[in-house]
C-alpha positions in Angstrom: -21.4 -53.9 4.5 -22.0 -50.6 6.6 -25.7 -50.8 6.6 -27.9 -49.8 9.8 -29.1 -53.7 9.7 -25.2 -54.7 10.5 -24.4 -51.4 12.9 -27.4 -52.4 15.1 -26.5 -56.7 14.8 -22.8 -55.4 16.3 -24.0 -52.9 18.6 -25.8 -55.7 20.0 -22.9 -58.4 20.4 -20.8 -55.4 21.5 -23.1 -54.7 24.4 -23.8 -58.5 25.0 -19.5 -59.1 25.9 -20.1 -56.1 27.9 -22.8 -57.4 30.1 -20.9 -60.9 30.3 -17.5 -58.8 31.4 -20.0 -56.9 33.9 -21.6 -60.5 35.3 -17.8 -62.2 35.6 -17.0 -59.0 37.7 -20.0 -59.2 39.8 -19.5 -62.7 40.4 -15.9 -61.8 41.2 -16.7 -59.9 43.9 -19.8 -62.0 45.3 -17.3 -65.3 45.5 -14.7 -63.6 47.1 -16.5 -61.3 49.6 -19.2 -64.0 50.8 -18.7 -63.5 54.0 -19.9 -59.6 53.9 -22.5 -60.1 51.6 -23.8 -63.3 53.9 -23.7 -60.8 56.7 -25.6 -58.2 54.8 -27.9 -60.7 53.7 -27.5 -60.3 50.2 -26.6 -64.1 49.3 -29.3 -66.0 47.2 -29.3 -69.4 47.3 -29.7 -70.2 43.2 -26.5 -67.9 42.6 -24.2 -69.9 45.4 -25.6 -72.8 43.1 -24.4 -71.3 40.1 -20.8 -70.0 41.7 -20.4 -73.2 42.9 -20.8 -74.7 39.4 -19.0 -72.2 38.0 -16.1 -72.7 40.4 -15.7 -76.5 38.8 -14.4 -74.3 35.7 -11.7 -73.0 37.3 -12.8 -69.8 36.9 -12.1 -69.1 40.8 -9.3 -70.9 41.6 -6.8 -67.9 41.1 -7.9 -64.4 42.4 -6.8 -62.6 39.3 -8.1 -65.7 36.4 -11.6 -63.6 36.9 -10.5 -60.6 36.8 -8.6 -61.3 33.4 -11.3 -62.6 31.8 -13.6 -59.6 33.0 -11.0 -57.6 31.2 -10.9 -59.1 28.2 -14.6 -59.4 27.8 -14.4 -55.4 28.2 -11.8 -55.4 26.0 -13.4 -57.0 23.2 -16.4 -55.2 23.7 -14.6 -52.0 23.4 -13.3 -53.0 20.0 -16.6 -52.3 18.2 -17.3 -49.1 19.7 -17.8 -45.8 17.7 -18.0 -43.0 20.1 -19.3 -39.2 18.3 -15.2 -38.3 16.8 -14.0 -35.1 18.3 -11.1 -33.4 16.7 -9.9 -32.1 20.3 -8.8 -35.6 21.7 -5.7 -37.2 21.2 -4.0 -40.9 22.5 -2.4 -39.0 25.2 -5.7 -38.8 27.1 -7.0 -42.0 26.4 -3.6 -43.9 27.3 -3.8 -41.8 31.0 -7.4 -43.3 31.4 -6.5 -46.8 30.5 -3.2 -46.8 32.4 -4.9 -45.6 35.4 -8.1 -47.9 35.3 -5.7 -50.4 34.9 -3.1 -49.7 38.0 -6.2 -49.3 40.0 -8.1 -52.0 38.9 -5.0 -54.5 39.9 -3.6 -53.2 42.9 -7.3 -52.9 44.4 -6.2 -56.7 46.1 -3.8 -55.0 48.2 -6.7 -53.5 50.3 -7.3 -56.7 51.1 -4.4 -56.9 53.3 -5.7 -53.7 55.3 -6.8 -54.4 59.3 -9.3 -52.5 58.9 -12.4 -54.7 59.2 -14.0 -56.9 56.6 -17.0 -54.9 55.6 -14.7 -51.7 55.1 -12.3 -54.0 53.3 -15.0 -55.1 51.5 -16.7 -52.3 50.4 -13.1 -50.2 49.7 -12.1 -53.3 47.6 -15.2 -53.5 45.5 -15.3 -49.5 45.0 -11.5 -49.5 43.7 -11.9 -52.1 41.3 -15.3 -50.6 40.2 -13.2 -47.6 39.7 -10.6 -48.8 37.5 -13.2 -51.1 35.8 -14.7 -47.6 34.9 -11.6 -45.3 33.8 -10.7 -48.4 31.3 -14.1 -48.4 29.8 -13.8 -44.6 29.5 -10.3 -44.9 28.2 -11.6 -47.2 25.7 -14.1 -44.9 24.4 -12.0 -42.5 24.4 -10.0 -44.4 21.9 -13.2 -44.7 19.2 -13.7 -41.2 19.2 -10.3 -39.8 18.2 -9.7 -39.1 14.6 -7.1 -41.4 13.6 -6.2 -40.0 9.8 -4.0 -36.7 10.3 -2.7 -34.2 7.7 0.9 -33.1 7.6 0.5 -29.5 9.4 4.3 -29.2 8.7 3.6 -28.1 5.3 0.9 -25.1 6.1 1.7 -22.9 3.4 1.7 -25.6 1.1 5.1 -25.0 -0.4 6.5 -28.4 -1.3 3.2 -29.1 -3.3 3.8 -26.1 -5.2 7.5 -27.3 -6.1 8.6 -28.5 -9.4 11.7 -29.6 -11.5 13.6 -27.0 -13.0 16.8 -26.9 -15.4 19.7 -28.5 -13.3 21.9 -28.3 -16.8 24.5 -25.9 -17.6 23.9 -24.8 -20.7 26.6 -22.2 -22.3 26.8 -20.4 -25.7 28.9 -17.1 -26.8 25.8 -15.0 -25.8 24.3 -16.9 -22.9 24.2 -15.5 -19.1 24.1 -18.4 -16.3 22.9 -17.9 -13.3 23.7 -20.8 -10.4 20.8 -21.7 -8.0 19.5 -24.2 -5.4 15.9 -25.1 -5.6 13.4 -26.9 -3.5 11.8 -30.3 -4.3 9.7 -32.3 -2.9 11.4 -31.7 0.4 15.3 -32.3 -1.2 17.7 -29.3 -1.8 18.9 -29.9 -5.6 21.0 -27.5 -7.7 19.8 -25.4 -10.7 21.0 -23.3 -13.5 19.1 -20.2 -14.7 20.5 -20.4 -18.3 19.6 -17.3 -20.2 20.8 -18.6 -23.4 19.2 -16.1 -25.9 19.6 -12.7 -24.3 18.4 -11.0 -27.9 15.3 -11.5 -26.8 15.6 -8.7 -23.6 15.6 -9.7 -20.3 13.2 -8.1 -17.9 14.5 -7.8 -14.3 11.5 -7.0 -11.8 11.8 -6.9 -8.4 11.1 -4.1 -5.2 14.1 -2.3 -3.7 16.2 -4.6 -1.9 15.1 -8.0 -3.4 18.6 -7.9 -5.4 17.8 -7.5 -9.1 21.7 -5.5 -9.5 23.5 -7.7 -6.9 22.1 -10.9 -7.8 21.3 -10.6 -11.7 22.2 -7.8 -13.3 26.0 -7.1 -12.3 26.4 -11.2 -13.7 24.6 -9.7 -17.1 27.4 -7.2 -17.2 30.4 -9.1 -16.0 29.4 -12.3 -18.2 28.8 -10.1 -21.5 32.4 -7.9 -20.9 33.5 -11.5 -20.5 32.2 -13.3 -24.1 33.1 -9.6 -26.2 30.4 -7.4 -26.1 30.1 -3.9 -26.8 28.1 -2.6 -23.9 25.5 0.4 -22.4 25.2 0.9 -19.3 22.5 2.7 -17.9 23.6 3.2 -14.2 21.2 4.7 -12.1 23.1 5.3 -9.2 26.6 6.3 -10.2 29.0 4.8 -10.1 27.5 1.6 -8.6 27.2 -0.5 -11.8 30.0 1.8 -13.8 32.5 0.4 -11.8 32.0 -3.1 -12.0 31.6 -2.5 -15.6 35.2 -0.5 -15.8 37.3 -3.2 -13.9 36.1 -6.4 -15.6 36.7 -4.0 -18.8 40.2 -4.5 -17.6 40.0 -7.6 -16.8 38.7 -8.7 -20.0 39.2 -6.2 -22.8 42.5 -8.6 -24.4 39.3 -11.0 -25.3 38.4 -8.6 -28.0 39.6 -8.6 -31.5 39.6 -4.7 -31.5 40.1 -3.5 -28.3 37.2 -1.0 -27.0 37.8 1.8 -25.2 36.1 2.8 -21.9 33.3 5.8 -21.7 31.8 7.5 -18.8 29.3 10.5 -19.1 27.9 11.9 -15.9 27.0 15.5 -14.7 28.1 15.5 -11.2 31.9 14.6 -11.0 33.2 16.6 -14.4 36.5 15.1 -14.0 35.7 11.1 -14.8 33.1 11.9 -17.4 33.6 12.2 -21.2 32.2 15.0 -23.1 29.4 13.6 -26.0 27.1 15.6 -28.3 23.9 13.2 -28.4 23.0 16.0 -31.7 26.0 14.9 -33.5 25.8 16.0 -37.0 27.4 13.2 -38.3 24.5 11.2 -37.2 21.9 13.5 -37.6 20.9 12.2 -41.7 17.1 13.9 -41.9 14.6 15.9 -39.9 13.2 12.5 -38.9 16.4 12.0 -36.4 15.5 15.8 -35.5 12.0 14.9 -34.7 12.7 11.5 -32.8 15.5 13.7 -31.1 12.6 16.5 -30.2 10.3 14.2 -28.8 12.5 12.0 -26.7 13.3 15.0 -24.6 10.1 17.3 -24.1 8.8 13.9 -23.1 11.5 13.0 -21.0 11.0 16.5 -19.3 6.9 16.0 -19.4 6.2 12.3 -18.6 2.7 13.7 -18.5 2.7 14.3 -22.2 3.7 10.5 -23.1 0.0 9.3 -22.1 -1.1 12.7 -24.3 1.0 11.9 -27.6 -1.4 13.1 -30.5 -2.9 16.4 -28.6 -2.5 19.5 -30.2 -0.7 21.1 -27.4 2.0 18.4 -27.3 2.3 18.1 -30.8 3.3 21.4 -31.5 6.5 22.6 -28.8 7.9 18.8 -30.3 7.6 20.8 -33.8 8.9 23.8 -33.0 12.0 21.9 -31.2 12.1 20.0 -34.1 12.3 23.2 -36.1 14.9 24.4 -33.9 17.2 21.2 -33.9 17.3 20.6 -38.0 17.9 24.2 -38.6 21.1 24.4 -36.4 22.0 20.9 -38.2 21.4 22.7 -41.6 23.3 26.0 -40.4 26.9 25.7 -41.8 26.8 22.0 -41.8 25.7 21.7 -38.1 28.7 23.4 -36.6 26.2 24.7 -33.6 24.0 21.3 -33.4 24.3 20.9 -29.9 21.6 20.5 -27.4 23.0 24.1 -25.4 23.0 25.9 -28.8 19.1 24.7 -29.4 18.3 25.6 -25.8 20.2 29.1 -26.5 18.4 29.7 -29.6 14.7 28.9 -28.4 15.0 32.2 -25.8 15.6 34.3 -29.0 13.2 36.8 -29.3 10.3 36.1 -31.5 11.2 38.4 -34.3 14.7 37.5 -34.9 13.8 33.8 -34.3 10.9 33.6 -36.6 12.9 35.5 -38.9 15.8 33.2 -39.4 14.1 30.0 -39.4 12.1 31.1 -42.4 15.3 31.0 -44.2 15.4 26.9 -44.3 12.8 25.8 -46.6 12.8 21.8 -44.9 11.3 23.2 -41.7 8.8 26.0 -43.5 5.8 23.4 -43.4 6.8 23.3 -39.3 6.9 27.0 -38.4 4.1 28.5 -40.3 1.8 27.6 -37.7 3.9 29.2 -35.4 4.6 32.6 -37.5 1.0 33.4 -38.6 0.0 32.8 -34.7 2.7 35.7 -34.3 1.6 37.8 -37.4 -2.2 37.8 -36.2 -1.1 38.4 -32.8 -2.9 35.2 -31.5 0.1 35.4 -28.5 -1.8 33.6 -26.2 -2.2 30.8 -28.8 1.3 31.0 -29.4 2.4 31.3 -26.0 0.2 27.8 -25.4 2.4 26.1 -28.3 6.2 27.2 -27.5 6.3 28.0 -24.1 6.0 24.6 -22.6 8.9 24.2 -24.6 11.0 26.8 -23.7 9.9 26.6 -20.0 10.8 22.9 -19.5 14.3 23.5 -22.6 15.0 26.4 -20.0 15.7 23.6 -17.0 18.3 22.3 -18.9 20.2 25.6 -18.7 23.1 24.8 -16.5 26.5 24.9 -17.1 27.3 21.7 -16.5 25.2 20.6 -18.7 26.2 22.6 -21.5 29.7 21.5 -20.7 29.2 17.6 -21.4 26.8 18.5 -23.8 28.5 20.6 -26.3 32.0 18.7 -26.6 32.5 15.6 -28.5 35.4 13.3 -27.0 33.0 10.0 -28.4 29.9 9.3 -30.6 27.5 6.5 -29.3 28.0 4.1 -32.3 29.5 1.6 -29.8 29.2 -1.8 -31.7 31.3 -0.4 -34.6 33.3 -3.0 -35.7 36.3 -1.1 -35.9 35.8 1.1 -33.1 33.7 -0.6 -30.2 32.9 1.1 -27.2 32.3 0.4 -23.4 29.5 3.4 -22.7 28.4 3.9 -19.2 26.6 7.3 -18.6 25.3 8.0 -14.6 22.1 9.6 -13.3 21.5 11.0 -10.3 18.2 9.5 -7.8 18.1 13.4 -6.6 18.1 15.2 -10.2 16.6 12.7 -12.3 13.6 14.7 -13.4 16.4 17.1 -15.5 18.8 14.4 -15.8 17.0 11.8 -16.9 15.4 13.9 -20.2 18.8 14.3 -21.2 20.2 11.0 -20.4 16.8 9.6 -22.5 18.2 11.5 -25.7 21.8 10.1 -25.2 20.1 6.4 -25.4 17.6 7.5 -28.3 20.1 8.0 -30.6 22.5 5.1 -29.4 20.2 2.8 -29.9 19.5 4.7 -33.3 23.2 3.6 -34.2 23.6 0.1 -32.5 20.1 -1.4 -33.7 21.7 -1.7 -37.5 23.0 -4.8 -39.3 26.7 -5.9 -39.4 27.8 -4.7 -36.3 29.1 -6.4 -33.5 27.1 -8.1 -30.8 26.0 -5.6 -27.9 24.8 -5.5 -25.0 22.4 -2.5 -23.2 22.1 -2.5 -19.8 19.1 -0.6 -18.0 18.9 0.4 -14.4 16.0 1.2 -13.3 14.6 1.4 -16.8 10.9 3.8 -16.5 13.8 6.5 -14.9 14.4 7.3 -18.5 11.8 7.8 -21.6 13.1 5.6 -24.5 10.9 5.8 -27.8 9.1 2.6 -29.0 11.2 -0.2 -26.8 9.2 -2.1 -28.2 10.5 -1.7 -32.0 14.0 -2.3 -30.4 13.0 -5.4 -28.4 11.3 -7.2 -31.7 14.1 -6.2 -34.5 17.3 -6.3 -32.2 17.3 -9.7 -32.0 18.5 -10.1 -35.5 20.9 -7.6 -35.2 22.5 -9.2 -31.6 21.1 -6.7 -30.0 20.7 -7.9 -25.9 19.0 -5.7 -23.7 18.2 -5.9 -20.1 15.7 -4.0 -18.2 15.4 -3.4 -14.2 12.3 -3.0 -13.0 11.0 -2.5 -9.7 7.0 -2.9 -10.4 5.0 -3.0 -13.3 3.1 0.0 -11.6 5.5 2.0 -11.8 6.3 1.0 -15.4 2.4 1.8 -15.7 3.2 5.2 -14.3 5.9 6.7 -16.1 5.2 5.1 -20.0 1.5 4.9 -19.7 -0.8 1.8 -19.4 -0.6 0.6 -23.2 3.0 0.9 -23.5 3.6 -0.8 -20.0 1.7 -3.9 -21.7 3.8 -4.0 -24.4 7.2 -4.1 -22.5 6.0 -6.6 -19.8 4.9 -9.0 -22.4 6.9 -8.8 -25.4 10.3 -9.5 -23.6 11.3 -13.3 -23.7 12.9 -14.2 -20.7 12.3 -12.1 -17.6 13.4 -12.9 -13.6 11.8 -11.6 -10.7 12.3 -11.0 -7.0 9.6 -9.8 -4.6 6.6 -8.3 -6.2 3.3 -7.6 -5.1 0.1 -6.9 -6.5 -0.6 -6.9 -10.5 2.9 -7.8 -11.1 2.8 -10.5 -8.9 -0.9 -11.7 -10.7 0.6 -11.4 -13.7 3.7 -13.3 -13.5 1.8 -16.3 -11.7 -0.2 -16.1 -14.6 2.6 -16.2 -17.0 4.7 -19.1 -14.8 1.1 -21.2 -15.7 -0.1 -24.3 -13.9 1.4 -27.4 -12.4 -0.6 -30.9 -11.3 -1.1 -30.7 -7.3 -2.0 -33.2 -4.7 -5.6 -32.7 -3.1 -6.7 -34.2 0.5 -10.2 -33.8 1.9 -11.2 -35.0 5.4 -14.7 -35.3 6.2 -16.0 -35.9 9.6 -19.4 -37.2 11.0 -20.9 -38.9 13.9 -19.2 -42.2 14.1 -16.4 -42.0 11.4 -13.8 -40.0 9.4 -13.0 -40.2 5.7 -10.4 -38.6 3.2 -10.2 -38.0 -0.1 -7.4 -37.5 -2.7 -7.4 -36.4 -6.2 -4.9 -34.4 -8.3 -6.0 -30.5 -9.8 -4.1 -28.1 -12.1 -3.0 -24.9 -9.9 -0.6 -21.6 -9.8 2.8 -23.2 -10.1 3.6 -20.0 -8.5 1.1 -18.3 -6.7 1.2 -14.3 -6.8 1.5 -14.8 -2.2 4.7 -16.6 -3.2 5.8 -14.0 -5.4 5.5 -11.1 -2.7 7.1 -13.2 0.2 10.2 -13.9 -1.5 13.4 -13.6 0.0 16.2 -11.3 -1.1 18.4 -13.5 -3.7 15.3 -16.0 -4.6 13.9 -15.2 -8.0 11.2 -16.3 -9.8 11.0 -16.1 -14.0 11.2 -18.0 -17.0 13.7 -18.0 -20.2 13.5 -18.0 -24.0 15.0 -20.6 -26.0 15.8 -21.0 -29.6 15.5 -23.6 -32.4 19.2 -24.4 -31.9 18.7 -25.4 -28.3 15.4 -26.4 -26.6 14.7 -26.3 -23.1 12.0 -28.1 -21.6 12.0 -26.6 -18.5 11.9 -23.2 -18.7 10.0 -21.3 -15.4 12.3 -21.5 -12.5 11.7 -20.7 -8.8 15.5 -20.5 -6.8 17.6 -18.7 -4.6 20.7 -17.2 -6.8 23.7 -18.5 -5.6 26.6 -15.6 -5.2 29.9 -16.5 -4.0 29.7 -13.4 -1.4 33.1 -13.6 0.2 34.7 -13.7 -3.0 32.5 -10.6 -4.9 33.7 -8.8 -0.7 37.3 -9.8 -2.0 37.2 -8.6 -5.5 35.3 -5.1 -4.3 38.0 -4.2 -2.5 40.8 -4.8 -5.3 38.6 -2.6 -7.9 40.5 0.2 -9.7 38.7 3.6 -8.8 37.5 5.4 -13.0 40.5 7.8 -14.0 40.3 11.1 -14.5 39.2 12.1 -18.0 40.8 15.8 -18.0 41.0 18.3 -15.2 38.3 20.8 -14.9 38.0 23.5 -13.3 34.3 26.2 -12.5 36.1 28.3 -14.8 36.4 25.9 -17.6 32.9 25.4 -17.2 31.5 28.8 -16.7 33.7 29.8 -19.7 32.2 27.3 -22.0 28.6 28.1 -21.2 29.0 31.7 -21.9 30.6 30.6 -25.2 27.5 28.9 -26.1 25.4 31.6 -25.1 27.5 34.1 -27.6 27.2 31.3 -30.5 24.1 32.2 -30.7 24.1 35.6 -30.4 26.8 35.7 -33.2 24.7 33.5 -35.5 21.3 35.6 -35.1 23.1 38.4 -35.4 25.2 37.3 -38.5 22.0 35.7 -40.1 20.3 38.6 -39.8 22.5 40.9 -41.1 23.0 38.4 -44.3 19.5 38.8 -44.7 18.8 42.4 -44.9 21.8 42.8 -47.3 19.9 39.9 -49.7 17.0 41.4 -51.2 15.5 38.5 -52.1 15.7 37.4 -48.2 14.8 40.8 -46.6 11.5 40.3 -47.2 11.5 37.9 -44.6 12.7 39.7 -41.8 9.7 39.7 -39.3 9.2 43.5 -38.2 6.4 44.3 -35.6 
């Protein structure tokens, strides 16, 4: 029992074995220095008694059989001791002072041998011994007060406590994407599979520049889909990075499909290699509703301000009055002008000719009146407040260019149709994405107007660097799509940024409604969040305590972060962190992962350098395209001109010619 009654009982017997190691020594040097002693007159009668009864023993009759014993008595002694623990020594120090004391203390003899005479021999024998006597005894102690129970200071980030098992199954479907990995645990290397198997339920790629979400993730969601049949979008941020990946394994793969797609590129910069596509199409324009989502999916892709303002009055009404503008060009002669260029044209038309005409179609009266009693009461800075935001940020779009891809029609964006699918890519551009990216942001509006129906085939839609663009109610798309096989995968680089561009609210919505999601480096909320989301494995615990005379350590077992946020911001380019959705048809237990993506590098080198460059779409010239945006701009003239004319020869429609 560790009571004081028992420490003080030991202390005692210790120090007793000391004293009797101390006597045997002093006796040691008293039998076998006599002579110097008698000479000093040190020698006592009663003790040459009790050497010389000793001696019967045995105890003298080898000069090293005392000192042994000595030893052993000061060895046992030192087996008791608890010296005050101090985490700065180590055995290093205490094995120096033992092996010393010890070399010392029996080689001392040799001074023995010395001509030097006997009370210098004498005194220099007792003083060595003495000494080595001493540096044991220190050593000893030494030895009691090092802390003998040591953590593993390998480990100081605590990583291979945080490790768990993750899916090491391949598990394939027609829909599925699989990602190969190695993972870390418990020290081993194993293999892992990131098996995606429901990609209906979206797929959220996070990760900061240069942690690999295209390289690593999302060119396998592309090549893997093109692979399996899908119709596909491809949003490609930075043209023609992802587009041309997407093209060759379109080659590579487009004899899987029962009705062979055709390939699609829209971009603004290289005219040549992009396809011309009215995102107005008539044919899908059914009712003002598509004219209103149309409307607000651009001024809000021009004014990212205004998403966080939807409801004001100021926002509300340029998105009617573009609304306005759009449905009347889709009811004028069956929407033979509905083209984005043609509404742009048509907004710069003077108020009384404008006003004027769109009275004509009753659908959008309720819309305009507003607008036309601000004009006939001469409220113009009211009215100027309503429209021109609209016309200012519609009058950015004004570029030939533009115009040109704009207003022809060499596809329509139903790309799962089952007897026509389609392989859409459409490019941005990092430097002009505050213009392109309003109109690119109407082009996947209405696609996914098209492709979110039933009975079409399964498609995919790709996002690169998704908060670039401003897409209407994601999350509508993200809950119903999945019925309609409907897989859609976002990049992200930070859920600030997500934050930033759709507003706080709307962020929320996207990070947490999508099922599976995969993530490289992240840092602050995003990284909370997702260490949230990962949830909590059992971890090992150690405590050391330390006090005068002993050490103790403790273990026990606590729920913590699987994956703490730290982790998530220090990881490497290629390691990913995330979790996937299941469904009923095939459950997976283990569904967070934390690995480093395998990619076969050499052999993605090798394949880059056989890829086909795009073809050529048609060969355009500047005046091709200067022609073209003139012809728009007489369009309109033509039709205001035409529509006014018709209506000062009706009578019943001159009365609503606007004259000031």
């Amino acid at each position: 029992m560790n009571t004081g009654e028992n420490e003080q009982g030991l202390r005692k017997i210790m120090d007793l074995t000391r004293l009797i190691s101390i006597v045997i020594l002093v006796l040691h040097f008293y039998y076998y220095c006599y002579r110097v002693f008698d000479s000093w007159g040190l020698t006592v009668t009663i003790i040459d008694r009790l050497i010389g009864n000793i001696g019967g023993t045995g105890l003298f009759d080898d000069f090293h059989r005392s000192k042994l014993i000595a030893l052993g008595f000061l060895f046992i002694s030192l087996l008791g001791t608890k010296g005050k623990k101090d985490e700065n020594l180590n055995f290093k120090t205490a094995l120096a002072y033992i092996i010393t004391g010890l070399t010392i203390y029996f080689i001392s003899f040799l001074s023995l041998m010395l001509s030097v005479g006997l009370e210098n021999i004498a005194v220099l024998y007792v003083a060595l011994t003495s000494l080595g006597y001493i540096l044991i005894l220190t050593g000893g102690t030494l030895f009691s007060r090092i802390i003998r129970v040591q953590f593993n200071n390998k480990d100081i980030f605590n990583r291979e406590n945080e490790t768990f098992p993750q899916e090491e199954r391949l598990i394939e479907n027609d829909y599925s994407i699989n990602l190969p990995g190695r993972y870390h645990l418990k020290g081993r290397v194993r293999k892992s599979w990131i098996n995606i198997i429901n990609p209906f339920r979206s797929l959220l790629v996070l990760g900061n520049p240069g942690s690999g979400k295209s390289y690593f993730v999302i060119r396998h969601v592309i090549t893997q889909h093109l692979a399996k049949g899908f119709s596909m979008f491809v949003y490609d941020f930075k043209f023609d990075d992802l587009t041309i990946i997407a093209y060759n394994h379109y080659l590579k793969n487009k004899h899987r499909f029962v009705v062979t797609p055709e390939f699609y590129v829209i971009n603004f910069d290289d005219l040549t290699r992009s396809h011309r596509c009215n995102p107005l199409d008539k044919e899908n324009m059914l009712d003002i509703t598509d004219a209103a989502e149309s409307a607000r999916t651009i001024l809000m892709g021009l004014n990212r301000e205004w998403i966080k303002r939807q409801g004001d009055f100021f926002v509300e009404s340029p998105i009617n009055f573009l609304t306005a503008i759009i449905w009347y060009l889709r009811k004028y002669q069956d929407g033979e002008f509905c083209t984005l260029p043609h509404v742009i044209e048509l907004m710069q038309i003077e108020y009384d000719k404008l006003f004027s005409i769109l009275r004509t179609e009753k659908e959008i009266e309720v819309m305009i009146n507003p607008f036309i009693n601000a004009y006939l009461h001469e409220a113009m800075e009211q009215l100027e407040g309503q429209i021109a935001s609209a016309k200012v940020a519609m009058a950015r779009l004004s570029s030939p260019q533009l115009y040109y891809v704009l207003s022809g029609n060499d596809c329509n964006l139903d790309i799962n149709d089952p007897e026509a699918p389609k392989i859409l890519c459409v490019g941005s551009n990092p430097q002009k994405i505050q213009i392109y990216g309003a109109v690119l942001s109407l082009y996947v509006n209405r696609l996914i107007k098209l492709v979110n129906k039933k009975g079409k085939l399964k498609s995919s839609l790709v996002f690169d660097e998704f908060p670039t663009i401003y897409l209407n109610n994601i999350d509508s798309l993200v809950a119903t799509a999945r019925s309609n096989r409907v897989a859609t995968c976002l990049g992200v680089q930070d859920f600030s940024q997500l934050k930033k561009d759709y507003g706080k609210d709307q962020a929320d919505v996207i990070m947490n409604i999508t099922g599976n999601i995969a993530s490289g480096q992240a840092t602050g909320d995003t990284a909370k969040q997702l260490s949230e989301r990962f949830g909590k494995i059992m971890q090992d615990r150690a405590g050391l305590s330390i006090n005068r005379t002993d050490t103790s350590i403790s273990k026990s077992k606590q729920l913590d972060s699987a994956i703490p946020a730290s982790k998530i911001a220090g990881l490497s380019s290629g390691e990913f962190v995330g979790m996937v959705a299941d469904d009923p048809d095939c459950r997976i237990d283990l569904k967070t992962f934390h690995c480093e993506i395998i990619n076969d590098h050499a052999g993605l080198k090798m394949e880059q350098k056989f890829y086909r460059p795009l073809p050529a779409v048609r060969q355009v010239d500047g005046v091709m395209i200067q022609r073209n945006y003139f012809q728009v701009k007489q369009d309109v003239e033509d039709l205001v001109s035409a529509e006014i004319e018709r209506m000062m020869d009706d009578p019943e429609l001159s009365g609503l010619i606007i004259r000031r």
